[in-house]
C-alpha positions in Angstrom: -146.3 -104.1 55.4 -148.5 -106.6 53.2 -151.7 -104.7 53.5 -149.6 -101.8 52.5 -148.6 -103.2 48.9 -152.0 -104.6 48.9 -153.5 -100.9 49.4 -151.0 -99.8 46.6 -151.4 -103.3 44.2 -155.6 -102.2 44.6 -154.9 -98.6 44.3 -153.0 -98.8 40.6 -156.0 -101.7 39.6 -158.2 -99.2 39.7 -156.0 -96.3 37.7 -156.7 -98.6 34.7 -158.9 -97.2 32.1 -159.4 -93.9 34.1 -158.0 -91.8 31.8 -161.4 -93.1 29.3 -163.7 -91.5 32.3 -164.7 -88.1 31.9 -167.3 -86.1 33.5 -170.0 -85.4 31.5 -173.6 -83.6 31.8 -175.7 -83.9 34.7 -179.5 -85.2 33.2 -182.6 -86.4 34.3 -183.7 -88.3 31.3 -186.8 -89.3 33.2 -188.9 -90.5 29.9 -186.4 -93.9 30.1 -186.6 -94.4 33.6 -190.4 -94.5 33.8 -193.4 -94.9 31.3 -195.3 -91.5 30.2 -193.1 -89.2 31.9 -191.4 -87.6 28.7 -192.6 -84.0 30.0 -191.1 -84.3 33.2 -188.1 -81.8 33.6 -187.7 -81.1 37.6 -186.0 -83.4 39.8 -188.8 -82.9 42.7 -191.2 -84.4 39.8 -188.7 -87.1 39.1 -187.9 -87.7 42.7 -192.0 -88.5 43.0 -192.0 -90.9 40.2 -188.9 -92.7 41.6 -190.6 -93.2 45.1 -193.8 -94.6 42.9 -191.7 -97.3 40.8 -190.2 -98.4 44.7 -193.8 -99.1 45.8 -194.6 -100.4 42.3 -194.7 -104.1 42.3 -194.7 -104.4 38.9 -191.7 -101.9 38.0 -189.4 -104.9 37.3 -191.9 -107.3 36.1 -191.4 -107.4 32.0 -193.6 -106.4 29.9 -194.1 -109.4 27.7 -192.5 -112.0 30.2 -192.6 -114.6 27.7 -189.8 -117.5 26.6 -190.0 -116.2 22.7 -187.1 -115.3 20.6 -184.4 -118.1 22.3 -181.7 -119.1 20.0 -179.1 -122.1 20.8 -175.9 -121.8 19.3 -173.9 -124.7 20.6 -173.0 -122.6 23.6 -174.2 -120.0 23.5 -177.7 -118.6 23.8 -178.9 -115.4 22.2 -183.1 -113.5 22.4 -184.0 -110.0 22.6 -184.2 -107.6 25.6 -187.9 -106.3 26.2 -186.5 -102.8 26.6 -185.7 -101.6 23.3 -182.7 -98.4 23.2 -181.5 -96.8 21.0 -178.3 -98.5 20.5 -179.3 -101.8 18.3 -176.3 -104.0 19.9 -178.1 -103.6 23.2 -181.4 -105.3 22.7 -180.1 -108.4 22.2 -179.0 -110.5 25.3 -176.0 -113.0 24.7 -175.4 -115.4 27.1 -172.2 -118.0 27.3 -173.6 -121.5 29.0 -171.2 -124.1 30.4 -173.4 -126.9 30.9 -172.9 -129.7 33.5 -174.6 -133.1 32.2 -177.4 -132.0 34.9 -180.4 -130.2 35.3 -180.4 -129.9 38.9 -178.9 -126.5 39.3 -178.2 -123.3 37.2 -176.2 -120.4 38.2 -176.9 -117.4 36.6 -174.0 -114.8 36.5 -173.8 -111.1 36.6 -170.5 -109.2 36.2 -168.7 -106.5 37.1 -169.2 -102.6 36.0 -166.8 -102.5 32.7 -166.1 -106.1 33.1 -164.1 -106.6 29.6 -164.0 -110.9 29.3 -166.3 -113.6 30.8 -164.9 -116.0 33.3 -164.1 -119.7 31.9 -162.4 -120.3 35.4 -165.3 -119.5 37.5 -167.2 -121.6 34.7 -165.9 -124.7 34.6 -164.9 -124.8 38.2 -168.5 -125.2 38.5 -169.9 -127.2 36.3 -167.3 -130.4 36.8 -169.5 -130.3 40.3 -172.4 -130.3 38.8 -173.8 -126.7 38.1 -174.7 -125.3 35.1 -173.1 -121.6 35.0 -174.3 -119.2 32.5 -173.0 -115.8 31.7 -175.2 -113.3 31.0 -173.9 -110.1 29.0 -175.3 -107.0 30.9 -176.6 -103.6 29.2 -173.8 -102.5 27.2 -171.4 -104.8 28.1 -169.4 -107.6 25.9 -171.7 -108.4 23.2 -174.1 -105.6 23.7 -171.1 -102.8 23.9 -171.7 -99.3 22.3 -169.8 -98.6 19.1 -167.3 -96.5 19.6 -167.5 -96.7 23.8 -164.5 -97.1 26.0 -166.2 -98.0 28.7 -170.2 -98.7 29.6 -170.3 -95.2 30.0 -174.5 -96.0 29.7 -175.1 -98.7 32.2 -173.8 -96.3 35.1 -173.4 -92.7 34.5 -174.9 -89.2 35.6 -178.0 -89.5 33.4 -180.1 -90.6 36.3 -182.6 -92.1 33.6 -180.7 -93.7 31.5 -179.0 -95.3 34.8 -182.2 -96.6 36.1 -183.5 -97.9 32.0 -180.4 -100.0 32.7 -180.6 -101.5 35.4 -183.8 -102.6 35.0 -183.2 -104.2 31.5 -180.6 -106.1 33.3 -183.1 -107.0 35.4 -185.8 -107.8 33.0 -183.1 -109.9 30.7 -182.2 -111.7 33.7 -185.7 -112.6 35.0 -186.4 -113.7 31.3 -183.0 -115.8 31.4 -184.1 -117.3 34.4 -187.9 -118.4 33.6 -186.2 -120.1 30.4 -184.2 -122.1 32.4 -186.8 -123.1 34.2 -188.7 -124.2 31.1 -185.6 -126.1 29.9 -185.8 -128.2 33.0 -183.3 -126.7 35.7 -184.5 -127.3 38.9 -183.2 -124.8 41.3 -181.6 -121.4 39.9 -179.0 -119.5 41.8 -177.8 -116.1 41.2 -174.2 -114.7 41.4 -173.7 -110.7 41.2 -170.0 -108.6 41.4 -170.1 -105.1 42.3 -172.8 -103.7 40.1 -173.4 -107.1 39.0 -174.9 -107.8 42.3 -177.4 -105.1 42.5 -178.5 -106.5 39.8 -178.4 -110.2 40.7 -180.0 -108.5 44.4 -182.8 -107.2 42.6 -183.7 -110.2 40.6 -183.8 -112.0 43.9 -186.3 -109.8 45.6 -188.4 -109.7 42.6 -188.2 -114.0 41.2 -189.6 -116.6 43.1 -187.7 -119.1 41.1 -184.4 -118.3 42.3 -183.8 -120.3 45.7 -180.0 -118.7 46.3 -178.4 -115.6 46.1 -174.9 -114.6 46.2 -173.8 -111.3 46.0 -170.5 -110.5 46.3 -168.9 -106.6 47.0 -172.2 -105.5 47.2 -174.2 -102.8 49.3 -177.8 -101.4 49.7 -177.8 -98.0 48.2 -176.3 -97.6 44.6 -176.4 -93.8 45.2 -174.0 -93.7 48.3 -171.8 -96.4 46.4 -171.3 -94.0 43.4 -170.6 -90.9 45.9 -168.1 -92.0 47.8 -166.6 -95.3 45.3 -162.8 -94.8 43.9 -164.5 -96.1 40.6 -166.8 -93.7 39.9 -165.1 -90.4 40.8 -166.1 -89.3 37.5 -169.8 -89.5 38.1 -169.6 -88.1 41.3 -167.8 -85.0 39.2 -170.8 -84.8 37.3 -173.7 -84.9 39.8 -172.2 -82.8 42.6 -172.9 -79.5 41.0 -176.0 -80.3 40.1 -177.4 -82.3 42.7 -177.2 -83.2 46.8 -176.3 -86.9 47.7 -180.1 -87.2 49.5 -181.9 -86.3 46.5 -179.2 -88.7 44.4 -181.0 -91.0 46.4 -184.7 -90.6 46.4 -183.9 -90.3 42.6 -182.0 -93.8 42.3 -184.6 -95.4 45.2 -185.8 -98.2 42.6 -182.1 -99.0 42.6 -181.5 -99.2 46.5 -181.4 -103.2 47.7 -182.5 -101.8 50.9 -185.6 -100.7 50.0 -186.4 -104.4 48.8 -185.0 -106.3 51.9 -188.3 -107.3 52.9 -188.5 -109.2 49.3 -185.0 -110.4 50.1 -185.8 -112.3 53.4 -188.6 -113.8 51.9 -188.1 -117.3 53.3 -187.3 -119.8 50.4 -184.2 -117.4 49.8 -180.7 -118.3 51.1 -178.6 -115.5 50.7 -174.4 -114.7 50.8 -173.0 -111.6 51.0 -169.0 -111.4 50.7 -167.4 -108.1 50.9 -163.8 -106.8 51.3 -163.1 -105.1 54.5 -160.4 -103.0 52.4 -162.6 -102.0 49.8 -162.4 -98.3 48.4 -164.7 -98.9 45.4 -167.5 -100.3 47.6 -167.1 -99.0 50.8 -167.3 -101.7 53.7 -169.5 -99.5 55.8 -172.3 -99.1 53.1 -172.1 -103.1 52.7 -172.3 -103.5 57.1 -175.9 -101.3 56.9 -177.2 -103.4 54.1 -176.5 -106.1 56.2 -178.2 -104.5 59.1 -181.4 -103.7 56.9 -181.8 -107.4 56.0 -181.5 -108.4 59.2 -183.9 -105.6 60.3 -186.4 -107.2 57.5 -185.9 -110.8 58.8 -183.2 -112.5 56.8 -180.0 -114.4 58.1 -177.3 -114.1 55.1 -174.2 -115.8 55.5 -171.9 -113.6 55.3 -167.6 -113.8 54.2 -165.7 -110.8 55.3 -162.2 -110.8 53.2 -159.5 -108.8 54.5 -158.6 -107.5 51.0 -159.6 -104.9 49.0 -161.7 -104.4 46.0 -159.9 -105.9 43.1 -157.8 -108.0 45.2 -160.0 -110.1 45.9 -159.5 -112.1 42.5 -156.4 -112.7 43.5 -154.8 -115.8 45.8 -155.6 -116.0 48.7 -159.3 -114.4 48.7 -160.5 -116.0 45.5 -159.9 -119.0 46.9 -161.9 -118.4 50.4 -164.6 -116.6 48.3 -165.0 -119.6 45.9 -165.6 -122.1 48.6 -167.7 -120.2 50.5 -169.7 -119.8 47.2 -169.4 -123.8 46.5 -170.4 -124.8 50.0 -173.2 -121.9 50.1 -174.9 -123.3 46.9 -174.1 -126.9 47.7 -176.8 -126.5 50.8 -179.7 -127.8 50.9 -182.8 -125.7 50.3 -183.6 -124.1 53.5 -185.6 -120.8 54.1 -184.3 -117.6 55.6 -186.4 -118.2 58.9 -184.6 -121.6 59.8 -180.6 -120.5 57.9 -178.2 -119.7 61.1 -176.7 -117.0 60.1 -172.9 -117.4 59.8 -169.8 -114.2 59.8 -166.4 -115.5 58.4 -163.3 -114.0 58.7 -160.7 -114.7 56.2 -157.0 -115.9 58.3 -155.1 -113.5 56.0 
C-alpha cells in the first residue's frame, strides 16, 4: 500500500512542468559538438566524429584552462565559460559558495536537469562539518537561463549537437571551478552530481585528477538509453524516434556515456558513491545496475546506496536522510584508492 502512493506521489512529481515540453525537430548540429565539422550533415559522418572525441583525451580538456576572469562577490563567485553560445546569459558561470572556516575540503555541486532553486539545506548541512559546498549553475540553468525558456530546453534536447556543446561546457566550467579552488587553497575536492547533474559531475571525475571523491547520485552509464526509456524526457524521445534508432542515439551521444570512461573512473586515487532509487522511472534502475557492472569490469569498487524509493522521492523523509549520511560518512573517509576501497551495497530498511 505505501509503495503504491509512493508510485503515485512520484508519478504526479513528475507531471509538473510537462505541459512546457514539446517535441521539437530532430538535428544534428554537429558544428557545436565538435571543432571544424560545420559541413557535416549525415549522422554516419557524425556518428564517426563522436567515436573520435571518446578516444580523444583532450575532448574535455579546455581550451584555455586558465584561473582568469574570477570574480568574488561576498558569496558568490562569477567568470566566463570557455565555450562561448549564442545565448550571452550562458557564458558566464555563477556559482553560490557556503564556506566552512576551512580549507580542507570543497564539494562541488551539480544539479538536477531543470533544477529551478539551489539547495541552502544541502549547503549548510555541510559546511557546519567542515566542507566547503559550492553550487555551480549548469548550461542554461538559474543564472545562465534562456530568455524567454520554460525549461533548459538546450542543455538536453533532440539536437544531438547542441546536447553534447552542453555537456561539455558543464564540464569544462566545472574543471575550471575546480582548479580555482585548488589555487585558493582547498585541499581535497569532491564532486556531487543528481541525475544529469551526475553525468556531468561523472565526467569531471574521469577527466580531473584533483578531485579525490565522487558521488553521483540517480545516475547511469549511457545518457542515450536514459533519455529513451526516462518518464522525464518523453518529449525527446518523441522527437528522435522518427528520425533515428536508439543504437545510433548512442554512438552519436558516446562522448556522453560514463561507461565509456570507466577505466578513467577506477583510476585509484578516486573513491566513488553511486546512490540510485530501485523505484526509479526517470532513471531506470537497470541502466544504473550495468554502469555499476562496467566499473567494476574496469577495476573500481564504488560504494553503493540502493533506496527503495523512486526518483523524486528520494528528497523526501526517509531517503534524504539515508542518502545524506551515506554522503557525509562517504566524504568523511579518509583518502584511499579504488584498489584498496571494500566495496560496500546498502539497502535502505524502508
Amino acid at each position: 500500500m505505501y509503495y503504491n502512493w509512493l508510485d503515485r506521489w512520484d508519478e504526479r512529481r513528475a507531471q509538473r512542468g510537462e505541459g512546457a515540453k514539446k517535441a521539437t525537430d530532430f538535428i544534428l548540429d554537429a558544428g557545436r559538438a565538435f571543432p571544424d565539422a560545420e559541413g557535416v550533415d549525415s549522422l554516419a559522418d557524425f556518428c564517426a566524429l563522436a567515436e573520435q572525441a571518446v578516444s580523444d583525451p583532450g575532448f574535455y580538456d579546455a581550451l584555455d584552462g586558465s584561473g582568469q576572469g574570477f570574480e568574488r562577490h561576498d558569496s558568490w563567485l562569477k567568470f566566463p565559460s570557455e565555450i562561448v553560445t549564442d545565448v550571452e546569459e550562458n557564458n558566464t558561470v555563477w556559482a553560490k559558495l557556503t564556506e566552512s572556516g576551512s580549507r580542507d575540503q570543497a564539494l562541488v555541486i551539480f544539479h538536477h536537469w531543470n533544477a529551478s532553486a539551489r539547495n541552502p539545506q544541502i549547503a549548510r548541512f555541510f559546511s557546519k562539518r567542515g566542507i566547503t559546498v559550492v553550487e555551480i549553475a549548469m548550461p542554461y540553468h538559474f543564472e545562465r537561463r534562456r530568455p524567454g525558456a520554460l525549461y533548459a530546453d538546450y542543455m538536453l534536447s533532440s539536437n544531438l549537437g547542441r546536447t553534447i556543446q552542453s555537456l561539455r561546457q558543464a564540464v569544462w566550467d566545472g574543471r575550471k571551478l575546480i582548479r580555482w579552488l585548488k589555487s585558493e587553497g582547498y585541499q581535497e575536492i569532491s564532486v556531487l552530481g543528481m541525475s544529469l547533474g551526475s553525468w556531468v559531475a561523472g565526467l569531471i571525475a574521469a577527466h580531473e585528477s584533483d578531485v579525490s571523491k565522487a558521488s553521483l547520485f540517480l545516475t547511469a552509464g549511457s545518457l542515450a538509453d536514459m533519455v529513451w526509456t526516462g518518464r522525464a524526457t518523453r518529449s525527446i524521445r518523441d522527437s528522435l524516434e522518427p528520425a533515428i534508432a536508439l543504437a545510433d542515439l548512442r554512438r552519436s551521444w558516446g562522448p556522453l556515456n560514463l561507461e565509456n570512461f570507466a577505466h578513467k573512473l577506477a583510476r585509484r586515487d578516486l573513491a566513488l558513491q553511486v546512490v540510485f532509487a530501485t523505484r526509479d522511472k526517470v532513471v531506470l534502475p537497470e541502466l544504473t545496475e550495468r554502469f555499476i557492472e562496467k566499473l567494476h569490469q574496469a577495476g573500481a569498487k564504488p560504494s553503493v546506496l540502493k533506496l527503495n524509493c523512486g526518483h523524486y522521492s528520494l528528497a523526501t523523509p526517509p531517503y534524504i536522510l539515508f542518502a545524506g549520511w551515506s554522503l557525509k560518512r562517504f566524504l568523511s573517509r579518509a583518502n584511499a584508492s579504488n584498489s584498496v576501497a571494500p566495496p560496500a551495497v546498502q539497502k535502505s530498511r524502508s
